[in-house]
C-alpha positions as CSV (number, residue, x, y, z in Angstrom):
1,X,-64.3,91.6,-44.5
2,X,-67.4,91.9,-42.4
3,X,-68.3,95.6,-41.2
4,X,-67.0,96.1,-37.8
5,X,-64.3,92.8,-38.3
6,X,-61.0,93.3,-38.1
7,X,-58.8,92.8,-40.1
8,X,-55.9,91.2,-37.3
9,X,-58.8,88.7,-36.3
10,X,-57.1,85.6,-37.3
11,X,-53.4,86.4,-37.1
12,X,-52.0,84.8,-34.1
13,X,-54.1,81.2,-34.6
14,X,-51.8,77.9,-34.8
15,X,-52.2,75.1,-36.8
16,X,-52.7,71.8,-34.4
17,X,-50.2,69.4,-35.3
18,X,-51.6,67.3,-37.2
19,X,-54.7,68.6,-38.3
20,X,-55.5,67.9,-41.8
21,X,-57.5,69.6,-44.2
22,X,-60.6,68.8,-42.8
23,X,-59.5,69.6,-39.3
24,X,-58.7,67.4,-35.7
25,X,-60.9,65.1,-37.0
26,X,-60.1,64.4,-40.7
27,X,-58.7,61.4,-42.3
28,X,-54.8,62.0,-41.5
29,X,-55.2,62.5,-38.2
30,X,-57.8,59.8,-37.4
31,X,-55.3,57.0,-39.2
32,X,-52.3,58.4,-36.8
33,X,-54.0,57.6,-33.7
34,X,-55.2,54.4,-35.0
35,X,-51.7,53.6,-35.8
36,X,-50.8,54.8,-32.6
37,X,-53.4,52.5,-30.2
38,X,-52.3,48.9,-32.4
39,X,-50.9,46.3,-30.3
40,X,-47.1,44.8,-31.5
41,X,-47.9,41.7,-34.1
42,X,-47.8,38.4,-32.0
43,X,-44.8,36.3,-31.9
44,X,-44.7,33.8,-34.7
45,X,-46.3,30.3,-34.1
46,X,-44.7,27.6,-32.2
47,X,-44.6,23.9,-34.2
48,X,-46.6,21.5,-32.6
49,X,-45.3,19.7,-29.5
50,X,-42.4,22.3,-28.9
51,X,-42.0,24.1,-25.7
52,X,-42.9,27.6,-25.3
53,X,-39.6,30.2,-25.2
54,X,-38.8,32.1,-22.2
55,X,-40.9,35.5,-21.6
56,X,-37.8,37.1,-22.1
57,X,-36.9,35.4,-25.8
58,X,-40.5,36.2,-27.1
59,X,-40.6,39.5,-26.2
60,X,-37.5,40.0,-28.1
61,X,-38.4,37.8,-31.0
62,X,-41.8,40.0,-30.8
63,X,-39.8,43.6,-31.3
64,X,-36.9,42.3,-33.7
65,X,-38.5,39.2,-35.7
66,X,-35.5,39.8,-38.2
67,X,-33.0,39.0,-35.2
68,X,-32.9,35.4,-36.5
69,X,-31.9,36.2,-39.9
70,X,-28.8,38.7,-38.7
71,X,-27.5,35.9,-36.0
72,X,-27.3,32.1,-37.6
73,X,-26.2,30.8,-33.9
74,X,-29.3,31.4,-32.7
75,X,-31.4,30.3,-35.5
76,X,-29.3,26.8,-35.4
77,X,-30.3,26.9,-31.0
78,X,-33.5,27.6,-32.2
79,X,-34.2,24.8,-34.3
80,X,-32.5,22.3,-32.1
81,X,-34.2,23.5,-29.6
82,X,-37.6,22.6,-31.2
83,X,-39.1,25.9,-31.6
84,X,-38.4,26.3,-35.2
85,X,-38.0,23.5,-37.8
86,X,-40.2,21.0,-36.3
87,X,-40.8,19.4,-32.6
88,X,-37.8,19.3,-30.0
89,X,-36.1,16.3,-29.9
90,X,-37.3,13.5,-27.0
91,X,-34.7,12.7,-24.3
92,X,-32.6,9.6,-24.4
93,X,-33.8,7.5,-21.4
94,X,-31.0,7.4,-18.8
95,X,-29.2,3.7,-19.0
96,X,-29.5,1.9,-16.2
97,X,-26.3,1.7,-13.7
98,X,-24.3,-1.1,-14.1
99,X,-23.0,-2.7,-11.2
100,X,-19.1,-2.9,-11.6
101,X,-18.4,-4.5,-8.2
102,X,-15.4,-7.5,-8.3
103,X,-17.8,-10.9,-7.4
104,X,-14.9,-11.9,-4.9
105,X,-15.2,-8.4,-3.1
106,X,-19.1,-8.5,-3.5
107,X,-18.9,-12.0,-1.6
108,X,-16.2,-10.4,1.2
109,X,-18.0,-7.6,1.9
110,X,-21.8,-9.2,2.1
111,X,-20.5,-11.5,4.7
112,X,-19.3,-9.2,7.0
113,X,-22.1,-6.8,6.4
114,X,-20.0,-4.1,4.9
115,X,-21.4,-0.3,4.0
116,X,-21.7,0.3,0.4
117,X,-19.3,3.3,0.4
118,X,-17.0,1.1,1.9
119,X,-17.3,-1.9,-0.8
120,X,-16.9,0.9,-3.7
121,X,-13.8,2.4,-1.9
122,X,-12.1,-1.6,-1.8
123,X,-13.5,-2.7,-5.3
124,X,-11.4,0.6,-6.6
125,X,-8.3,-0.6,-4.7
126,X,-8.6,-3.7,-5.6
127,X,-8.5,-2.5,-9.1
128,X,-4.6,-1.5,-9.0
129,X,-3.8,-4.9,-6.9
130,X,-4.3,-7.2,-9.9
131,X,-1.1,-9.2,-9.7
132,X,-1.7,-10.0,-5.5
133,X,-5.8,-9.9,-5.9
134,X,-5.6,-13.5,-4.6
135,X,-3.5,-12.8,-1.5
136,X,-4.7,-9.9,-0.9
137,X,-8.6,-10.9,-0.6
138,X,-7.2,-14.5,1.2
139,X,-5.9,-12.2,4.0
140,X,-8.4,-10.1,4.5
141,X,-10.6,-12.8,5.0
142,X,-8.2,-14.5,7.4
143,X,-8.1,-11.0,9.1
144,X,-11.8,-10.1,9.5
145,X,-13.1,-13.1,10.4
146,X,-11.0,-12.8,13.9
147,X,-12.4,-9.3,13.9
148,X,-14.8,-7.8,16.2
149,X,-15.9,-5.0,13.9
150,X,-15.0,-6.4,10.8
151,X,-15.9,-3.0,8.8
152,X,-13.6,-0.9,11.3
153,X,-10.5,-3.4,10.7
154,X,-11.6,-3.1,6.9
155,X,-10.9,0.9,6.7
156,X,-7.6,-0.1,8.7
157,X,-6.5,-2.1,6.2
158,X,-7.5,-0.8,3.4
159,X,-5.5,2.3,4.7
160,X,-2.9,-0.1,4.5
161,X,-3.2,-1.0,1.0
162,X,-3.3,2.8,-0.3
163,X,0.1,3.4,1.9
164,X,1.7,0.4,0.7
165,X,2.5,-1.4,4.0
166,X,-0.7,-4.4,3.5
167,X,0.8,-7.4,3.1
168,X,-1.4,-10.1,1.3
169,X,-1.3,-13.9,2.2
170,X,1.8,-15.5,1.4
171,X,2.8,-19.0,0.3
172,X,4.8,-20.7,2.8
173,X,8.2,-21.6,1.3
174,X,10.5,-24.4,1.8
175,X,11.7,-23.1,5.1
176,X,8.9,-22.6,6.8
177,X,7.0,-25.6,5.7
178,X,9.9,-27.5,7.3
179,X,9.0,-25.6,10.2
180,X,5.4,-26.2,10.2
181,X,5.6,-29.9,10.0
182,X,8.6,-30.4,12.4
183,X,7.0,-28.3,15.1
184,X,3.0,-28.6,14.2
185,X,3.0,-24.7,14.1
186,X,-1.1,-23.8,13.7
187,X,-2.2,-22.0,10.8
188,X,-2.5,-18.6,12.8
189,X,1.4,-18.8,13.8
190,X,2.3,-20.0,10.0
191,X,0.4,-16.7,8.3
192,X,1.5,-14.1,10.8
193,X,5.1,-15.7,10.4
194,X,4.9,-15.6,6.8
195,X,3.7,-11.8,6.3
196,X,6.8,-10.9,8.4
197,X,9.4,-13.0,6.5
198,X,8.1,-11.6,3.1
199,X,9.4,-8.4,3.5
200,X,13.1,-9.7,4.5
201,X,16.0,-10.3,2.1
202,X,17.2,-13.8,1.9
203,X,19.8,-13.7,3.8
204,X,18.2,-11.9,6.5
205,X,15.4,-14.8,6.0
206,X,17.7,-17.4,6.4
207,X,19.4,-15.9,9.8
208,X,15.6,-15.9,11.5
209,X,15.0,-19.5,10.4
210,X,18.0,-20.3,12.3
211,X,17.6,-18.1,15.5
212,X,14.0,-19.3,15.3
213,X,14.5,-22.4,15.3
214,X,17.0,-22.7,18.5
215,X,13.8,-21.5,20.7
216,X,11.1,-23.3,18.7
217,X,13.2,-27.2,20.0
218,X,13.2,-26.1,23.6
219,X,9.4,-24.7,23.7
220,X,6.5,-27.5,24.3
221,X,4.5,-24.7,22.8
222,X,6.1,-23.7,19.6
223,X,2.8,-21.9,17.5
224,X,2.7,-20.2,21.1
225,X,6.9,-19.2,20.8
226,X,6.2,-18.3,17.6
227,X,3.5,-15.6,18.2
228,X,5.8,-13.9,21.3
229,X,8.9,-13.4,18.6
230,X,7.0,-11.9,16.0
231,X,7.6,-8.3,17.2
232,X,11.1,-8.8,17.8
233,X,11.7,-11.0,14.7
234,X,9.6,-8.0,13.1
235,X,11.4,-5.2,14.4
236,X,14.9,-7.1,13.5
237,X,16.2,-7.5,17.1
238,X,17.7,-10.2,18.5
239,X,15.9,-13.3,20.1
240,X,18.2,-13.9,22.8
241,X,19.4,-16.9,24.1
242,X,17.3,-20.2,24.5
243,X,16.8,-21.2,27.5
244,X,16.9,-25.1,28.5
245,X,14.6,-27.9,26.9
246,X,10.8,-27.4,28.3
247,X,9.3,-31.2,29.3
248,X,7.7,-32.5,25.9
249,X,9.4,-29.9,23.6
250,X,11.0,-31.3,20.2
251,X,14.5,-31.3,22.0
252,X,13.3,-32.7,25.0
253,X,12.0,-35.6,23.4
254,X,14.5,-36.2,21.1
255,X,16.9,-36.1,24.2
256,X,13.9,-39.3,25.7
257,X,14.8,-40.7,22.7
258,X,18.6,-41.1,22.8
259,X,18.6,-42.0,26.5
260,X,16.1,-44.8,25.6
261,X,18.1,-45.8,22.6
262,X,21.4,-46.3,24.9
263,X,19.4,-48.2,27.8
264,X,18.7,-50.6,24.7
265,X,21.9,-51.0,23.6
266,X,22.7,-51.7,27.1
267,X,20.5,-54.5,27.6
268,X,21.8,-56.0,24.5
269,X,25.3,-56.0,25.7
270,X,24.2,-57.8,28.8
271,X,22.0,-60.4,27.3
272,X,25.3,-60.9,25.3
């Protein structure tokens, strides 16, 4: 040692971590920082023409590139997906809507001028009504056409038809075409008289023919008669008596008849 050193001078000195053998500045210690300041690789190359991931998928691609090797699902999402394996896969085109609206109730409802939403909600109906499609559309054609607001009287009855109590148009049967034809009963009085017998038994059909008949020979107005019984002969009660033969009703006429017949036979006997 130098004269006047001593010899504790360089006890109590700490190696810098890191210091190599040339000091702060050597070799080791210059390649640490390096190391230290390099920015994470880049995340690996898209194929062309498939959309970038999520900022969230390529940072984590970025940290852990062997996350697609430990975890096949995602690899497989990956590659359908476009972003591995070649370009994503175009979208099928979207096939046109095809209109599945029944022509008759397409027809029915353009007429009237009837709401979309309110065609759709009938077509479906209409759909379970197969075996009375016929009647069904026949009446409601009948019905509307009287309407005021045809669409309003259209939600009615189609309320009808999902409860069960609409009643399509019927064929007249023997009965009441007799009926018809013996007392010229209009078409409105036939169809309403119809819709109400359909629902009776035959029995019970037969007794109304017969009451029904009683007051239809002593009215001059039968299709008239005919329309003021249909909520009793609906609701099941009882007509009532008939009351005597109006002037030009089917009895009174028929009663003409006689009388004229027996003034005829009376001549005769005198000419005799």
């Amino acid at each position: 040692s130098s004269p006047g050193s001593s010899p504790f001078a360089n006890m109590g000195r700490k190696k810098k971590i890191g210091d190599g053998p040339s000091g702060p500045s050597g070799p080791s210690g210059s390649a640490a920082q390096e190391e230290e300041r390099a920015p994470p690789p880049p995340p690996p190359s898209l194929p062309a023409g498939a959309a970038a991931p999520s900022a969230g998928l390529q940072t984590i691609l970025a940290a852990n590139p062997g996350l697609l090797l430990s975890n096949p699902l995602l690899a497989m999402q990956m590659v359908n997906s476009g972003l591995l394996g070649g370009a994503p896969k175009a979208a099928s085109p979207a096939e046109p809507m095809v209109s599945t609206v029944d022509p008759d109730v397409q027809e029915l409802c353009d007429h009237f001028h009837i709401e979309d939403r309110h065609m759709q909600r009938l077509n479906e109906i209409m759909k379970g009504r197969q075996e009375t499609f016929e009647g069904d559309m026949l009446k409601l054609w009948e019905k509307l056409e009287d309407a005021r607001e045809p669409a309003g009287l259209l939600v009615v009855k189609m309320r009808e038809m999902e409860e069960g109590t609409f009643i399509g148009k019927q064929q007249a049967d023997k009965e009441l075409t007799n009926m018809v034809k013996k007392f010229s009963l209009d078409a409105t009085a036939e169809s309403r008289l119809a819709d109400i017998l359909a629902r009776f038994d035959p029995e019970r059909k037969k007794a109304t023919y017969e009451d029904l008949e009683k007051h239809l020979e002593v009215s001059n107005r039968p299709s008239a008669m005919v329309m003021m019984l249909l909520r009793k002969i609906s609701e099941g009660t009882q007509l009532g008596r008939p009351g005597p033969p109006a002037p030009g009703s089917y009895l009174d006429r028929k009663m003409r008849e006689r009388g004229e017949g027996k003034d005829k036979d009376r001549d005769r006997d005198r000419d005799r």
